[in-house]
N, C-alpha and C positions, 0 to 999 in steps of 0.2 A: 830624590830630593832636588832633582836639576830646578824645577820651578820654582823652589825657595834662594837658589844659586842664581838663575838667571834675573829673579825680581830685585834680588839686592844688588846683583850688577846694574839692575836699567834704576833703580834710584841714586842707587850711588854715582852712575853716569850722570844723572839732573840735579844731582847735589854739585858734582864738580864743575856741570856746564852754569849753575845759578849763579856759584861761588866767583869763575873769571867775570860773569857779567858786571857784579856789584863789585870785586876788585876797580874793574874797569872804568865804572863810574863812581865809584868811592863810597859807593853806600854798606850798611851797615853786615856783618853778616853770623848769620847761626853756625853752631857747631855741627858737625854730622849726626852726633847723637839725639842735636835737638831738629833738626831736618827730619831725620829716620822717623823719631816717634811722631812726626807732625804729618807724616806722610801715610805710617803706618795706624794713625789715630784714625784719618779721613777715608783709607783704603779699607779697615776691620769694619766701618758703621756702614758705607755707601756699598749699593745693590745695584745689579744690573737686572733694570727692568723688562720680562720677556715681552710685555704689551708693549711695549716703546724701543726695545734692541738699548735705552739707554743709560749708562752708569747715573748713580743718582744720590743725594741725599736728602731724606726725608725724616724729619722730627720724629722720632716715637720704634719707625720702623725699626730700628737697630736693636730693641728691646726684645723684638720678636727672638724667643730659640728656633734653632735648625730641631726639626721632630723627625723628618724623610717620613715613611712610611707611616709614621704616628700625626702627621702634620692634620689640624682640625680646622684650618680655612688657607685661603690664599688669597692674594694681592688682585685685586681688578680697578679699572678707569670705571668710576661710576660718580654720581652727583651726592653732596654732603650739605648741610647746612652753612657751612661756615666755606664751603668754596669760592672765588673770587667767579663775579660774573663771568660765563662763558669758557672758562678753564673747566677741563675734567679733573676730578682727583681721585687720587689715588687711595684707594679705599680695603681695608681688611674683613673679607667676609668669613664668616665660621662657616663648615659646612656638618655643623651638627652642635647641640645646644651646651654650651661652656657651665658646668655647675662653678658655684662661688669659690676659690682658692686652685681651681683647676687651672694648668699653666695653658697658655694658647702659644700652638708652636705652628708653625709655617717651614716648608720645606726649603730647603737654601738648594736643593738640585741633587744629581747622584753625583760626588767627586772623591777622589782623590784623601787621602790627609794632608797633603802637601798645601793643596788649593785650598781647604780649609782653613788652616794654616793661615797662608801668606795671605790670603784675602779675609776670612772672619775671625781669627784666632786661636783657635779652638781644633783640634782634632780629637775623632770618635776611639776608643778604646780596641773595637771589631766592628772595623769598617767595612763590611761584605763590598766596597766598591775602593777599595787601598789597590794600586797597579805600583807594578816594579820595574825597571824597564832594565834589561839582562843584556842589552846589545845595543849600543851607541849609532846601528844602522846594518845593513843587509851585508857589508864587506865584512863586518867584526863577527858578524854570524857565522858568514859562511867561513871564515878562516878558522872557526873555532869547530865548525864540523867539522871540514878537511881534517884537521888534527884527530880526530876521533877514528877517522878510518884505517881500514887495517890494510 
């Protein structure tokens, strides 16, 4: 769970760095609780897009479930009706035909439950891709062999 640890230290760190700014100029300011969820509202909806490398938000997309290996289309830059001239957009293709009440799921990537978690909110029950991490780095390792020998 270090990555649910480490995410609430670096908001909680831009909570307290927002909090001296607006002390400082006297403007008004939120509670943490309502920072948190204001942060963690924008962080669960918004994707990082692999055709762009860029974090994002985009109307609708957030609706999409995580499928992983069940997933029946994927995100591509392609032209829509309604795109503004000369912008690509971002567009959800099936890749195989959706009958009427079938859910359409898109694969959120192989991660963690932690990353699910702190980024979409939700983790998987048997996650075949759940990691544990047993040793804080190569010195706690090996001190924990040594001890084991005879």
């Amino acid at each position: 769970m270090d990555a649910i640890a480490s995410y609430r230290s670096a908001v909680r760190a831009a909570y307290d760095s927002w909090r001296a700014v607006c002390a400082a100029e006297g403007q008004q300011q939120f509670t943490w609780q309502d920072w948190a969820w204001a942060v963690h509202m924008v962080q669960s909806r918004s994707i990082r897009l692999a055709i762009t490398g860029c974090k994002v938000l985009i109307p609708g997309i957030d609706l999409l479930n995580h499928g992983g290996a069940a997933a029946n289309g994927q995100l591509v830059l392609g032209k829509a009706s309604w795109q503004l001239a000369g912008e690509p957009a971002v567009c959800f293709v099936t890749s195989q035909h959706i009958a009427a009440g079938q859910q359409v799921l898109w694969s959120y990537g192989t991660r963690g439950n932690d990353d699910y978690f702190v980024y979409h909110g939700f983790a998987l029950p048997d996650n075949p891709d759940e990691d544990v991490q047993l040793f804080e780095g190569v010195g706690q390792l090996t001190g924990w062999a040594l001890q084991r020998l005879p």
